[in-house]
N, C-alpha and C positions, 0 to 999 in steps of 0.2 A: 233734490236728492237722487232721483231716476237718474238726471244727467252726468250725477259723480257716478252711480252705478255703475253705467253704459262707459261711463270715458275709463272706469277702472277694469272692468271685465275686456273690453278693447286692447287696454296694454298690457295684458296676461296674457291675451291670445298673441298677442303680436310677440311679445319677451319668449314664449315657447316657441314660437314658429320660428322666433331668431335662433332657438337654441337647439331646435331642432336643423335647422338649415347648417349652422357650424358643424366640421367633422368632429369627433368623437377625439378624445384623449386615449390616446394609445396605453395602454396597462402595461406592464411589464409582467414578461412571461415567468412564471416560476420555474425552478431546476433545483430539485431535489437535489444534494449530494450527499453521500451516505459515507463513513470509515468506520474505521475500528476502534480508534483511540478519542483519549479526548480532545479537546478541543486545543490543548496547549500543548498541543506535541507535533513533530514532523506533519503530519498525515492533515492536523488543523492549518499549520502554518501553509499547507500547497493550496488547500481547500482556501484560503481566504485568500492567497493570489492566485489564482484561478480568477474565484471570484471577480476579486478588483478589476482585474484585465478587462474582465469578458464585459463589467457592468460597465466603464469606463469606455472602452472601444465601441460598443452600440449606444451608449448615449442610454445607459440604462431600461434598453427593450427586456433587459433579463436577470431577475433578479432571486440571486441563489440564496436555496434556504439548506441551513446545516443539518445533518444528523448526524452526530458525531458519538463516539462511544457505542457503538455497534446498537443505535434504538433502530434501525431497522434489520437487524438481523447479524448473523455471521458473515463473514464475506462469500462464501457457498451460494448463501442468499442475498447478498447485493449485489452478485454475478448472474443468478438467474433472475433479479427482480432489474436488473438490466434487460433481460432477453427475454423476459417479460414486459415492458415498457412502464413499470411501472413506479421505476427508480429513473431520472435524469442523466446523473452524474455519480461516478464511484473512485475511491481511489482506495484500490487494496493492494495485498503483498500478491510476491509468488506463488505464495504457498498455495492457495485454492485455488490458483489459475490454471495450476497444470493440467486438472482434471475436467479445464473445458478448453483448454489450447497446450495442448501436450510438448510439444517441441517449445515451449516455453521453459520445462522441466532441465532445457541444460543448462542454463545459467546457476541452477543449485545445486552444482555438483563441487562437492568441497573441495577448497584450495585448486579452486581452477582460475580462479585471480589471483594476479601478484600482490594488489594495493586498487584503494581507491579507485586511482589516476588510472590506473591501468582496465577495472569494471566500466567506471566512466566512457574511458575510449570506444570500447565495444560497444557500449549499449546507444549512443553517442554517431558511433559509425555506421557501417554500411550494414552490418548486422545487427546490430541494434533495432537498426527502420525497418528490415524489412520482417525482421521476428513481430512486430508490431502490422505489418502488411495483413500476418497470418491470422489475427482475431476476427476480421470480419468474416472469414468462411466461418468460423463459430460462434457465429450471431453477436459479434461486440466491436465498436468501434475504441478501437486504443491511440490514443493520441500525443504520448508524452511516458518516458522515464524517469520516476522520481528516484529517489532511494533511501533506505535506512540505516543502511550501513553495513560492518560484518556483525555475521552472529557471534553470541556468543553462550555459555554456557552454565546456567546458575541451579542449585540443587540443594538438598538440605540435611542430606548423609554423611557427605566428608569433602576435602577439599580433591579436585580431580585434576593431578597432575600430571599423567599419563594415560595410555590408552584400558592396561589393566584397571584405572581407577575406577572406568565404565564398565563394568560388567555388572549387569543386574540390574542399573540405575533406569528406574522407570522415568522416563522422558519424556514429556509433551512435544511432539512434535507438530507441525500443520498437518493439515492433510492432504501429503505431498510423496507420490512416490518415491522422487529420488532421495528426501530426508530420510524416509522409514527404512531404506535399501540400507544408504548409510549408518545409521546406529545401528541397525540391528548386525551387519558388518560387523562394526566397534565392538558386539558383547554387551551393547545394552537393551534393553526393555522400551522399545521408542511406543507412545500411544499418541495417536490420532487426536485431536480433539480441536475443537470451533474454539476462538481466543476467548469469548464469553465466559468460557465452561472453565478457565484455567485459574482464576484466582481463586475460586472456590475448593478446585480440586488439590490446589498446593496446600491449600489450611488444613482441607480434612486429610491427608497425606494419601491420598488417592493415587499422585503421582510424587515424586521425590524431587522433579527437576525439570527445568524448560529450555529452551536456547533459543535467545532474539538478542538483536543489535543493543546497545546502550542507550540509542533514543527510545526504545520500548521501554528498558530498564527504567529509566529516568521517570517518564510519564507516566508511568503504570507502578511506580514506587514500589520495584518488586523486592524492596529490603525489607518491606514488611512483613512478606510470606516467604523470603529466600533467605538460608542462610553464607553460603558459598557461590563465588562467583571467580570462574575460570575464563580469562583473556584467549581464549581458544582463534576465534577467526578463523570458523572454518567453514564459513559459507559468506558471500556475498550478497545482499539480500535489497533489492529494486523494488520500486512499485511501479505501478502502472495508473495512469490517468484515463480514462474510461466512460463513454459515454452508449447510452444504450440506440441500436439503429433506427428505432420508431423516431425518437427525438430528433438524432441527425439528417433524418430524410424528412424532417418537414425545415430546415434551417436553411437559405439561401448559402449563395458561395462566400459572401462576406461575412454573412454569420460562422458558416462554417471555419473563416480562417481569422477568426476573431476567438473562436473556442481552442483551437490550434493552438494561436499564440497563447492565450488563456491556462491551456496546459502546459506548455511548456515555461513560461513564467512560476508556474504553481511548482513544478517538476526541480527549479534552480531553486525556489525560495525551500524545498523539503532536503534539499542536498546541503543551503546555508544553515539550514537548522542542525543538520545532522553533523555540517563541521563542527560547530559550536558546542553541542553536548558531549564530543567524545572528550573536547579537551574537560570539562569540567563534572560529567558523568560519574567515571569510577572515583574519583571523588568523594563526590557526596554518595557513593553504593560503601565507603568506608567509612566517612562520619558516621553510616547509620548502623556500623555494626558488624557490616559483611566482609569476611573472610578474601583476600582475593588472591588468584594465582595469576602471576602480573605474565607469564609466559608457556609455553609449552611446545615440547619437542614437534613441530610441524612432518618432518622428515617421518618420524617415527607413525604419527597417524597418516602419513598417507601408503606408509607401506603396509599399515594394517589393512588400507583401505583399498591394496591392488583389486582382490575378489569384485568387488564394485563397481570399481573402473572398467573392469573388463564389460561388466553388464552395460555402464552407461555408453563405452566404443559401442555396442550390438545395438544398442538401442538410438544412439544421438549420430553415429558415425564417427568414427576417428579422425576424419578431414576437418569435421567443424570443430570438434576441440582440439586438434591441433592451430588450428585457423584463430581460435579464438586467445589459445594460449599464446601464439605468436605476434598478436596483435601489441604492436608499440606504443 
């Protein structure tokens, strides 16, 4: 019996020592990524090819976990819990970014795109990358342009078919300089507020009206709390791929341009979403009810809109939105 003992305590030590001798199985790192919407919308659909890419290209060293539906905050705060390090990954709109990379703010300046095709180019081009250069001086690495699409304009007063229609119409705007300049221009009431805060605030009539693309419309099923919906297009509205500097500066060069492509992957599959819902969006925003103005005099709001323009030339420079309006 001693000698089974001895011969069994012998291959325990030896089975440990083998298994201590063997290296260690590499974990796979976690990467927060945090948005705003749920999970089946544009913002999911970048988030999960991101993902694929990135887990795929490193042979799975990295493995991303969702927050989706604004559980870690508003984007305000998945912008500082970036520059905090305590968020990985973010993929938000414009709207909050202006107010931690400013010169971001000219891309929302209404009807300064022709179409699409024509945002794309830009963002796409030589201005595009290098507005993306400008994040790291404000503590954020941006690595990719997604998009949403054009805004548009949905409320629960009347239907808004020209500029007069806006006057008085309390608006949810981001909180975004150049929107607030804008509406309140137009004669309307624009209010501030964190996206969290807006379906709550359109039930209790707190606000009367919001303006986001149709892939928000869609995934955020705003027929439920909107009654009117105006095809305005009058902002063009990008996201951005995002990752915070604590993270990227512990990441080798491969990793680094494995997250690159990662987001840029993510940025095409949020753009293939956004095609896809505009065709079939207003739509179903009329099976459920909503009122819709399929057009509106463009000419006419932006001549309400000279006073503004003027501010965003002092402010953005007239060369780059000239530069950018000429952009083919």
């Amino acid at each position: 019996m001693r000698l089974i003992r001895r011969s069994f305590v012998a291959t325990c030590v030896a089975a440990a020592a083998a298994a201590a001798a063997m290296p260690a199985l590499a974990q796979s790192k976690e990467v927060k990524i945090g948005y705003a919407l749920a999970i089946n919308s544009h913002y999911g659909a970048a988030a999960q090819a991101w993902a694929d890419s990135v887990e795929k290209s490193t042979s799975n060293a990295f493995k991303f976990k969702q927050f989706p539906a604004s559980a870690l905050g508003g984007e305000r705060e998945l912008i500082e819990g970036l520059q905090l390090g305590t968020v990985e990954a973010v993929i938000v709109s414009t709207g909050a970014l202006s107010n931690f990379v400013p010169d971001v703010g000219v891309v929302d300046i209404p009807f300064l795109f022709r179409d699409t095709a024509h945002a794309r180019a830009v963002l796409d081009g030589a201005f595009g990358q290098d507005l993306l250069g400008k994040f790291h001086k404000r503590g954020l690495i941006a690595l990719a342009w997604g998009e949403q699409g054009f805004r548009h304009l949905t409320n629960n007063k009347h239907a808004v078919q020209n500029v007069a229609d806006l006057k008085g119409l309390k608006i949810r705007v981001t909180e975004n300089p150049v929107h607030i300049t804008a509406f309140r221009t137009l004669g309307a009431s624009p209010t501030p507020m964190s996206w969290p805060e807006v379906i709550g605030a359109l039930q209790q009539g707190t606000i009367d009206g919001q303006e986001n693309p149709i892939s928000v419309l869609s995934s955020a099923k705003l027929w439920q709390v909107q009654k009117h919906l105006t095809l305005s297009a009058h902002v063009y509205a990008p996201v951005a791929l995002i990752v915070s500097p604590s993270f990227w500066g512990s990441l080798n060069d491969a990793q680094k341009a494995a997250f690159t492509q990662g987001a840029k992957s993510g940025a095409m599959a949020s753009r293939a979403f956004v095609d896809a819902v505009e065709k079939k969006g207003v739509e179903e925003a009329k099976s459920h009810g909503m009122q819709v103005v399929e057009k509106v005099d463009q000419a006419a709001f932006r001549k309400a809109l000279e006073p503004a323009y003027k501010q965003y030339a002092t402010k953005f420079g007239q060369k780059t939105l000239d530069a950018i309006s000429n952009t083919k």
